[in-house]
N, C-alpha and C positions, 0 to 999 in steps of 0.2 A: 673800387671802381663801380659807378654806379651802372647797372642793369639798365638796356633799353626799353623804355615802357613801351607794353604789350599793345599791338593797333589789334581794334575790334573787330573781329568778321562778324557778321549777321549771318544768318542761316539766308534770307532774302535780302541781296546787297541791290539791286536795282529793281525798277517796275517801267514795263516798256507797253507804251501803247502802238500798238502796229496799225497803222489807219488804214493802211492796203487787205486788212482783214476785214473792216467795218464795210456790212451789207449797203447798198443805200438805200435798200427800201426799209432800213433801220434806222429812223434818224433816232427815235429814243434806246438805249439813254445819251446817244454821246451827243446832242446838243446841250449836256447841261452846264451851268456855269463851268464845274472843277475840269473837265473834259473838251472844251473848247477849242482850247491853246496845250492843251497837257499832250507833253513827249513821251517825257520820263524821273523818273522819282528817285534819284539815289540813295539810298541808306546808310549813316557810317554809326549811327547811334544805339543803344540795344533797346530803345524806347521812344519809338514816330507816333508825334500827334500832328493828327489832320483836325485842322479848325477853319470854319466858315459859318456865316449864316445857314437858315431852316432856306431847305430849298433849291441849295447848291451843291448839292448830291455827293456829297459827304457820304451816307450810306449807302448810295448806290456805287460809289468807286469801290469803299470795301468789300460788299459784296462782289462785287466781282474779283476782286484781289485774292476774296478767300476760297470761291469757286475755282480760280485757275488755280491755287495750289490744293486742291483738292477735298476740301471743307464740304458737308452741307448748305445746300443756300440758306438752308434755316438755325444754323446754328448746329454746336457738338463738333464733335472728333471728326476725323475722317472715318471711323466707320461709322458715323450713323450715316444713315440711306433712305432715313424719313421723309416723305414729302405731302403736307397735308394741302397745300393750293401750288399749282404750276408758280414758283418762281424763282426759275433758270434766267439768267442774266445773260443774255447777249453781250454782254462785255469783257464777259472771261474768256470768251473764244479770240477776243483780241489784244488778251494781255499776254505780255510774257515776263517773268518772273526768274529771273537770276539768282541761280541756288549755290552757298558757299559746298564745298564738298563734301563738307561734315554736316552729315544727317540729326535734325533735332529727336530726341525720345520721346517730344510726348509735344501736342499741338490740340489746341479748341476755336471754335469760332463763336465766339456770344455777339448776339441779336438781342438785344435789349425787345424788341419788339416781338417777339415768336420764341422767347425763351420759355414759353408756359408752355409749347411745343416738345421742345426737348425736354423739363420737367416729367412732361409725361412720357416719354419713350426713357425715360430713367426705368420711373418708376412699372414701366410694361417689362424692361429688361431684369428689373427687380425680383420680378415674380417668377421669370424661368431662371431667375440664376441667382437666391437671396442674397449672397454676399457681396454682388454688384453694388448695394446699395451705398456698400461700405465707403467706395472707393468717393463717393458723394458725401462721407460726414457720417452715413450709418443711420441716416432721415432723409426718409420722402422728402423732395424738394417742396413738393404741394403742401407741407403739413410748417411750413416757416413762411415769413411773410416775405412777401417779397425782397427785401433788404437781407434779411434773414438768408434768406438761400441765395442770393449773389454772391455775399461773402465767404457760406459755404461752401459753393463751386469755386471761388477762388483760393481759399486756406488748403483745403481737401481733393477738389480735384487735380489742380493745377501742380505739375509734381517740379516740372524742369530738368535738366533743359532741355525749353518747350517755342513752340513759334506761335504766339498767341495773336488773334485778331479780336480787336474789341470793340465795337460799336455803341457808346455811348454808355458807358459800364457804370459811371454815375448815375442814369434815371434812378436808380431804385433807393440810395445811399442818404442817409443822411451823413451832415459834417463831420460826425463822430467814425461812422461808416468809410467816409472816403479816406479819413486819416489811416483807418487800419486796411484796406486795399493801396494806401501808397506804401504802407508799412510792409507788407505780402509781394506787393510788386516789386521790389528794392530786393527780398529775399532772392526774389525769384528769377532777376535778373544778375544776383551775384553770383547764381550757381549756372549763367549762362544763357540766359532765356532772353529772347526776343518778344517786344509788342508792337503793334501798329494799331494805334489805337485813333478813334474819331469822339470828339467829345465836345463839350461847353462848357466845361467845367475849371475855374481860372485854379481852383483846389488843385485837381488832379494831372491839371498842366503846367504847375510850377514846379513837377519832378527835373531835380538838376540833371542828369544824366539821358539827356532826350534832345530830339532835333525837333523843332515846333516850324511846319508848314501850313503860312496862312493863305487861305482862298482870297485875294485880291487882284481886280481885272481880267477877271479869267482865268489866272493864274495861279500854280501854287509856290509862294515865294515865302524862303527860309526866313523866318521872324524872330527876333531877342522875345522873350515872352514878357515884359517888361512893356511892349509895345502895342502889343495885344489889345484890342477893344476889350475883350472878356477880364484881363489884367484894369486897364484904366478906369471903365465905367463899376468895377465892383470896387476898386480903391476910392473912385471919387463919393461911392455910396455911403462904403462903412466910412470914411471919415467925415461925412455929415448927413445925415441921412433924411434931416427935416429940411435943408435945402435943398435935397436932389426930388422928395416927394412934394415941396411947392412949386417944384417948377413942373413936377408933372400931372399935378391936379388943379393948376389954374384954370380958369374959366375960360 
């Protein structure tokens, strides 16, 4: 007799936006596209991508998403408590965040944009506690290139299971790069681990085991990734690619 296969909790199964909390003499951020018509976000996958165009505040949702569960605004663990320019997000005071019982052991927030940030409060904790560095790969983040120390904060920091927030965790990766971050994320989700990740990457969003929510009309509505602008426009590239650049260097 076969076993009922096992349904998946998330550590965060819903994201609720309470509009009766939103100031009005706050219109930003919540006039932005993804925020317009957004309710609420259900989770049943142990890997949420959010996809939209530059501008549709993509990163501003996350951030707040990672603020209400406790994150730095600028990236890191819950205990770092660095903040090198005010930005606190008036949208996490109006999210609420639906937490399964069972507490994650370990959670990070990456900011692709302010991770040199954190790099550095690595390596200031470095210095009062050397062995800290370990827990980072056993190298300054500062002394790998960029690429270089993404992948290291994800092999070495990243232990699981953990409640990861990622923002755009491709900027730094090359092809070779993203295949072994899909390879570490797969680990990392088999031993339990949650991501909610915002990306542009058709690479890193054709992980099978994910719910892919596209920003369309305001909206965010559940997408086959198959369907994807970021799916279609790189399929129609690579398979001709002197067609797709005469039609965008004609005169």
């Amino acid at each position: 007799m076969k076993r009922p296969k096992a349904v998946y909790e998330p550590f965060v199964s819903r994201i609720w936006l309470r509009r009766e909390r939103i100031p009005e003499s706050l219109p930003h951020p919540f006039g932005l596209p993804i925020l317009r018509e957004f309710d609420v976000l259900p989770i049943q996958s142990p890997v949420t991508f959010l996809v939209g165009d530059n501008g549709s505040g993509k990163s501003t949702f996350l951030q707040g998403i990672a603020e209400a569960y406790g994150f730095n605004p600028e990236g890191g663990s819950r205990n770092f408590n660095f903040n090198t320019t005010n930005q606190l997000s008036p949208l996490a005071d109006a999210l609420t965040l639906v937490k399964n019982a069972t507490y994650p052991r370990d959670g990070f927030y990456l900011r692709a944009e302010s991770f040199f940030n954190v790099a550095t409060v690595v390596d200031e904790l470095a210095k009062e506690d050397p062995p800290f560095i370990h827990v980072y790969g056993g190298r300054s983040l500062h002394e790998q290139s960029h690429g270089e120390s993404f992948l290291s904060l994800f092999i070495h920091r990243f232990k699981g299971p953990g409640f990861y927030v990622l923002d755009e965790p491709e900027a730094a990766l090359s092809p070779a790069g993203l295949f072994k971050l899909i390879a570490r994320l797969h680990q990392l989700v088999q031993s339990g681990s949650q991501f909610l990740i915002a990306t542009h990457s058709p690479i890193l969003m054709a992980y099978p085991r994910s719910e892919l929510y596209l920003l369309t009309d305001n909206r965010l509505v559940l997408t086959p990734y198959v369907e994807t602008e970021h799916f279609q426009l790189t399929k129609s590239f690579l398979n001709n690619p002197e067609r797709v650049l005469g039609e965008l260097m004609k005169d």
